[in-house]
C-alpha positions in Angstrom: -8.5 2.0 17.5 -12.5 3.1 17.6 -12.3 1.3 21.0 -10.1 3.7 22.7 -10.6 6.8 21.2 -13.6 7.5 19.3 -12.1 9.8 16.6 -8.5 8.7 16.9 -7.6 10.8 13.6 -9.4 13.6 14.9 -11.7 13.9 12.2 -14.4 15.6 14.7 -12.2 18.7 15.3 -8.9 18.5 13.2 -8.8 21.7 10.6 -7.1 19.4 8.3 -9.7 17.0 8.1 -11.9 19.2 7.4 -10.4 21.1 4.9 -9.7 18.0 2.9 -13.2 17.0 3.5 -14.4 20.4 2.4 -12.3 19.4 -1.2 -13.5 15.9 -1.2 -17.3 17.4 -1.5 -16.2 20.2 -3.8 -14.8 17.3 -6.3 -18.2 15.9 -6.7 -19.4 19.3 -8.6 -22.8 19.5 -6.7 -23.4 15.6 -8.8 -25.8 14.3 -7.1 -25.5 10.4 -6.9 -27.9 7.6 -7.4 -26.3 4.8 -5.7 -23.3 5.8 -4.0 -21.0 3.3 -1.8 -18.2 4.9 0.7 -15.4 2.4 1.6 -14.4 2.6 4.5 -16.5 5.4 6.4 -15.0 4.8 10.1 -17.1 6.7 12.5 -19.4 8.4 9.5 -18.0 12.1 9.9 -17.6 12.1 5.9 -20.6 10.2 5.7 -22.5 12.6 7.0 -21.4 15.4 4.3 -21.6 12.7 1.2 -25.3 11.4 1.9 -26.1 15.1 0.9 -25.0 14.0 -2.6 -26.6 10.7 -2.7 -29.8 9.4 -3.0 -29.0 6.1 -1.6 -25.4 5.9 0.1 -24.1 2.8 1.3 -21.2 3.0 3.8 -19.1 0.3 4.9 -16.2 -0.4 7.2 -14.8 -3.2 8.9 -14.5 -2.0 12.2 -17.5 -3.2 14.3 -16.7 -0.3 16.7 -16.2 2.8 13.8 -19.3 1.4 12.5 -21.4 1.9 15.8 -20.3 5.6 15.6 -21.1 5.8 12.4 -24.7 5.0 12.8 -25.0 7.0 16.0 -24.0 10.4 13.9 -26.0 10.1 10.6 -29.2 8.2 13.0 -31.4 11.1 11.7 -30.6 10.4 7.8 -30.9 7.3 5.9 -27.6 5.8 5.2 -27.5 1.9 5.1 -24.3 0.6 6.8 -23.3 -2.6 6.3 -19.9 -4.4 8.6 -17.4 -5.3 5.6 -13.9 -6.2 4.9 -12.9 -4.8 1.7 -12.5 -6.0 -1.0 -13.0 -9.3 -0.2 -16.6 -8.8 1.1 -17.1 -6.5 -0.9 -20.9 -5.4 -1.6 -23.2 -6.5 -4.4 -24.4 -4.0 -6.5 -23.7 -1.6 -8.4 -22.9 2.4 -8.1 -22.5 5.4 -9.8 -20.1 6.8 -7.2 -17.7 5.3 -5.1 -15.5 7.0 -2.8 -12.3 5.4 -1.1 -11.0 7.9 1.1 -7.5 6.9 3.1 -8.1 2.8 2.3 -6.4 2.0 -0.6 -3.2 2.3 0.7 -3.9 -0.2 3.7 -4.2 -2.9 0.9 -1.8 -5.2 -0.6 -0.3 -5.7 -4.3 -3.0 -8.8 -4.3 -6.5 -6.5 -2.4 -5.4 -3.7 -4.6 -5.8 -5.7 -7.9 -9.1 -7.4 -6.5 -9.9 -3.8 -5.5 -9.6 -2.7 -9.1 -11.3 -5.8 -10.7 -14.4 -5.2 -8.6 -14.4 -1.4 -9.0 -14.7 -2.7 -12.7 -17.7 -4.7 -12.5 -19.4 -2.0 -9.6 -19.3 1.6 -11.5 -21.8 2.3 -13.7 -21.1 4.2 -17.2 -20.5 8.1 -16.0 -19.6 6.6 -12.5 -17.2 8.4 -10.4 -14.4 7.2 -8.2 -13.0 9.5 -6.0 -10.1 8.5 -4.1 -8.3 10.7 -1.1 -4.8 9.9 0.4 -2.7 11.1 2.7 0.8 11.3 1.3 3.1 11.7 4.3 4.9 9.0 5.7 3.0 5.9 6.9 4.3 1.9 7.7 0.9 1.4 5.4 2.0 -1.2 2.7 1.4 1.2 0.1 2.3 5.0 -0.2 -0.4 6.8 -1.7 1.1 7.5 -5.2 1.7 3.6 -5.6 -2.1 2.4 -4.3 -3.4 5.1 -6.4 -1.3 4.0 -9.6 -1.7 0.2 -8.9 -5.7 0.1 -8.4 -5.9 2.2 -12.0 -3.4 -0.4 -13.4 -5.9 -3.3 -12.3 -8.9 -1.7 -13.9 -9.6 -2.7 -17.4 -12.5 -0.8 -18.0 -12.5 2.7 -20.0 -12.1 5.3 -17.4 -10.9 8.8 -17.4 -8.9 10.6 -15.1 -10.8 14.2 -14.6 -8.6 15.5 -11.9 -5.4 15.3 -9.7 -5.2 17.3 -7.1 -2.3 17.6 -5.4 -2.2 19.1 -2.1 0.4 19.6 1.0 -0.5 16.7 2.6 -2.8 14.7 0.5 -3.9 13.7 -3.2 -7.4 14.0 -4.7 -8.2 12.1 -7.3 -11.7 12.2 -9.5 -12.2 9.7 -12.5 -15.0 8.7 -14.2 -16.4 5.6 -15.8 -16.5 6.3 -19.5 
């Protein structure tokens, strides 16, 4: 998609995006992150905004292409980016935020449990996940209620759910390790 059009969602100049991205770093309370890991970044518009909150942000995607972007716009900052299917490459390590923001519903009942299982054993106590969706209609195998619902039903681990935001086109959701 990266190939064609370099910001085929328009997240360069849609007021949408932005607004949701404007909520997305509201959610993180002026936190200021460790170790922080953004799955799927695509071409590092978000990226750009969350490395404020992070001292070392890792951003990953699995488009070759998105990824190229990506670098290109946050070149003056220090983001590592790393070429990664999720979650079955997922990275090593661990993180006290990690930040999914419209992926989870491109997984399957199986990548959404090994999603969960690894988001387990990768946040840190007081780790937050923050997960955005769009909740119009998609051919995505999951709708965003159900990816959201099945990864928290594949994590074990104590975690708490601090907020669900729901707004006109898309869901926020904040929890944190306990």
């Amino acid at each position: 998609m990266f190939v064609a059009n370099p910001d085929p969602w328009g997240f360069e100049t849609s007021a949408y995006e932005a607004a949701k991205y404007d909520a997305t770093i509201a959610a993180l309370g002026g936190r200021r992150y460790r170790s922080a890991l953004e799955i799927g970044c695509a071409n590092g518009v978000l990226t750009r905004r969350l490395n404020e909150h992070a001292v070392d942000l890792l951003a990953i995607d699995v488009s070759e292409t998105a990824l190229r972007l990506a670098v290109a716009r946050c070149a003056d900052l220090g983001v590592r980016f790393e070429q990664r299917a999720f979650p079955g490459a997922a990275p090593q390590g661990r993180f006290d935020l990690i930040v999914m923001s419209e992926v989870a519903y491109y997984l399957g009942d199986e990548d959404l449990a090994a999603a969960g299982r690894w988001i387990d054993r990768a946040l840190v106590p007081s780790g937050d996940l923050l997960l955005v969706h769009w909740t119009g209609e998609t051919d995505y195998p999951q709708t965003a209620d159900d990816a959201v619902a099945k990864l928290g039903a594949a994590m074990v681990a104590p975690i708490a759910r601090l907020r669900t935001d729901r707004h006109e086109n898309y869901r926020l959701d904040l929890w944190r390790r306990a």
